[in-house]
N, CA, C and O of each residue as an XYZ file, in Angstrom:
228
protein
N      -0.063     13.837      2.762
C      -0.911     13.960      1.612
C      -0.418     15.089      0.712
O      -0.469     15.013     -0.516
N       0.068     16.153      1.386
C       0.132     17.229      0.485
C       1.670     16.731     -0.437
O       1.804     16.989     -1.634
N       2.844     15.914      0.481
C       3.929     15.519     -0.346
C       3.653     14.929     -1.613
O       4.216     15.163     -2.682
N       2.263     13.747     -1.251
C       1.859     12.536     -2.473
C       1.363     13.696     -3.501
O       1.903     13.476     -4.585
N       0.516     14.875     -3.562
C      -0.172     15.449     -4.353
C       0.828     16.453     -5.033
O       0.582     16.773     -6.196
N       2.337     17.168     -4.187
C       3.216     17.706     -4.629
C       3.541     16.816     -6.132
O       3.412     17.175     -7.303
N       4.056     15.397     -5.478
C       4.723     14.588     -6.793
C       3.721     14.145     -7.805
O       4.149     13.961     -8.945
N       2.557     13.960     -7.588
C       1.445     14.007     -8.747
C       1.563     14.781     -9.589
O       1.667     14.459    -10.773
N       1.579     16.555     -8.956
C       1.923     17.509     -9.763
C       2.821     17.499    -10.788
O       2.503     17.688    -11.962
N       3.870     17.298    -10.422
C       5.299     17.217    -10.938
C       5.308     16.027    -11.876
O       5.735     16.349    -12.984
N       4.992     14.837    -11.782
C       4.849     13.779    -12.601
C       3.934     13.561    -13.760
O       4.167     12.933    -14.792
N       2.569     14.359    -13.307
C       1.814     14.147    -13.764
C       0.674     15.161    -14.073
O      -0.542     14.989    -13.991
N       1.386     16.272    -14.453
C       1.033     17.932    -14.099
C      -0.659     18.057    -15.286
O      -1.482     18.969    -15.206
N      -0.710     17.195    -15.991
C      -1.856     17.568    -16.469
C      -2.981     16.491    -16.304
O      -3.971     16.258    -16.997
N      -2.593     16.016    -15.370
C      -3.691     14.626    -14.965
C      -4.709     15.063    -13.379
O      -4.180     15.645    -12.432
N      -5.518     14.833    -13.382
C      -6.449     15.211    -11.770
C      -6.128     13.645    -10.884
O      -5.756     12.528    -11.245
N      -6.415     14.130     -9.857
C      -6.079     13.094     -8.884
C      -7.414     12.346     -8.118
O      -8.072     12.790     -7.178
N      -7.520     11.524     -8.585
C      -8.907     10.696     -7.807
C      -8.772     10.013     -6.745
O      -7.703      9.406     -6.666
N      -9.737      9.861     -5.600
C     -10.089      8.961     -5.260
C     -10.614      8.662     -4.137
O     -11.081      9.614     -3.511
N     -10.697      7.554     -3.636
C     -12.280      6.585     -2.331
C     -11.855      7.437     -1.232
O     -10.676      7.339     -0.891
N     -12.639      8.288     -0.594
C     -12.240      8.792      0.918
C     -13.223      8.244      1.584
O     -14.391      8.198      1.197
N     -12.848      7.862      2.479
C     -14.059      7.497      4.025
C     -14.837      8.758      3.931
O     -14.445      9.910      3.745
N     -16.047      8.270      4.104
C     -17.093      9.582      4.111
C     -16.577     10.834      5.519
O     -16.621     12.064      5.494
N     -16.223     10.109      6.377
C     -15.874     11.123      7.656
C     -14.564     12.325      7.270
O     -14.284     13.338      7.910
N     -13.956     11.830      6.082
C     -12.702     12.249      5.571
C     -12.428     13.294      4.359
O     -11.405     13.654      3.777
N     -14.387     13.757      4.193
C     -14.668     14.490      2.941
C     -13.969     15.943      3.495
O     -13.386     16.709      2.728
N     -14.102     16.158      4.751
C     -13.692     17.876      5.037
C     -12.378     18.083      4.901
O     -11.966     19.229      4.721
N     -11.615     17.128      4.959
C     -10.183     17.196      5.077
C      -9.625     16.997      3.760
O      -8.609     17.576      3.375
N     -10.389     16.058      2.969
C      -9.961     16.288      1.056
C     -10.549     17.598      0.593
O      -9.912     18.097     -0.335
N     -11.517     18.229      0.967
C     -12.215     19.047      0.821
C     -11.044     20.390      0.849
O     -11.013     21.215     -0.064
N     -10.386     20.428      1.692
C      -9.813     21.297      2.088
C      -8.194     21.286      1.267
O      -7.455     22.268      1.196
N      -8.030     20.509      0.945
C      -6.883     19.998     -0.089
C      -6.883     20.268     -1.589
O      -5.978     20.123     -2.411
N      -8.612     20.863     -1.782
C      -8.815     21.089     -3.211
C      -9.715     19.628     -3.852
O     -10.149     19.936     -4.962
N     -10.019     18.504     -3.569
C     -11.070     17.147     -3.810
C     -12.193     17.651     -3.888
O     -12.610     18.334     -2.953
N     -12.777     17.485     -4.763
C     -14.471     17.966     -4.793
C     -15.079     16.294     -5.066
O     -14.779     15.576     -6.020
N     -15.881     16.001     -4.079
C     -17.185     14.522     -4.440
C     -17.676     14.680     -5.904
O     -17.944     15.667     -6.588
N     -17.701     12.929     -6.200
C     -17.937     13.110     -7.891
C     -18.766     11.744     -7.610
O     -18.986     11.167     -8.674
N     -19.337     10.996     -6.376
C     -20.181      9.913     -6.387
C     -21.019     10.419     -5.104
O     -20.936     11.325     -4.275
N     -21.754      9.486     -5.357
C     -22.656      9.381     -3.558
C     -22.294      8.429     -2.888
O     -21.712      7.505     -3.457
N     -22.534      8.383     -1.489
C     -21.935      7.855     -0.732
C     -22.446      6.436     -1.237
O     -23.491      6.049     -1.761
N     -21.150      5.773     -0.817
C     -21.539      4.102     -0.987
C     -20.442      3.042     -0.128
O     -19.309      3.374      0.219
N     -20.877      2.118      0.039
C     -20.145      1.073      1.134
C     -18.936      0.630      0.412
O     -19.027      0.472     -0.806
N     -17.670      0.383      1.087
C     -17.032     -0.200      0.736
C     -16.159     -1.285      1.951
O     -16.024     -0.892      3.109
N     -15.779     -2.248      1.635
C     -15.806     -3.508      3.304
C     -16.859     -3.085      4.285
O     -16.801     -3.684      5.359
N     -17.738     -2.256      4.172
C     -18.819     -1.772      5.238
C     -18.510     -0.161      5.800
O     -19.283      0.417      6.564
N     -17.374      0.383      5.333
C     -17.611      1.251      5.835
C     -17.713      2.607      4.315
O     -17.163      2.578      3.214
N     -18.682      3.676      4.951
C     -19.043      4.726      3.959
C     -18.084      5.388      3.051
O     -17.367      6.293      3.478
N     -18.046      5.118      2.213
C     -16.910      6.085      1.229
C     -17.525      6.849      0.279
O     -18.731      6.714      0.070
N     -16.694      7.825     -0.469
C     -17.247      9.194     -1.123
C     -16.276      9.051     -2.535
O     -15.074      9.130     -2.281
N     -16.531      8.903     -3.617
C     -15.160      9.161     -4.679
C     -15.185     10.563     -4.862
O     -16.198     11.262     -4.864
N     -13.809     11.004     -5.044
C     -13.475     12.420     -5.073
C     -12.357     12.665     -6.243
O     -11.684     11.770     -6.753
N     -12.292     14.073     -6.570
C     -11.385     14.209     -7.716
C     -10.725     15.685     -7.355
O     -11.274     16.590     -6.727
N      -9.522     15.676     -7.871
C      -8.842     16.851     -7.502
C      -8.194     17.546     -9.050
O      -7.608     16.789     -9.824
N      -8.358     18.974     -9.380
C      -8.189     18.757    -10.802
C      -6.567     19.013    -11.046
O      -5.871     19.433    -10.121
N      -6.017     18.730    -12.351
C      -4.832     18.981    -12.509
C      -4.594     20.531    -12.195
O      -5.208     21.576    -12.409
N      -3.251     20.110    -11.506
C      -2.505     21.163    -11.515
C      -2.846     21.840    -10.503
O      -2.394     22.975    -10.350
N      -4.063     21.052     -9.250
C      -4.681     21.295     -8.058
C      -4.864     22.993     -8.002
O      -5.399     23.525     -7.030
């Protein structure tokens, strides 16, 4: 994750990075710099969270 968010940077240095984490998976985006920007909601059945990370992390 941290490689994919390195080349975001670099590609895309003034853009934030979104997106669906499994709800069980919020502490670990959390910790990457992702802050929750929805409430939890189902997706194929299982709980997901949308998250956003801002440019330039």
């Amino acid at each position: 994750m941290r490689a994919a968010l390195d080349i975001c940077a670099r590609l895309f240095p003034t853009e934030p990075v979104a997106l669906s984490a499994q709800s069980h998976l919020v502490p670990f985006y959390r910790a990457l710099g992702f802050v929750p920007t929805s409430d939890e909601y189902l997706d194929a059945g299982v709980p997901h969270v949308d998250m956003r990370r801002a440019a330039g992390g």
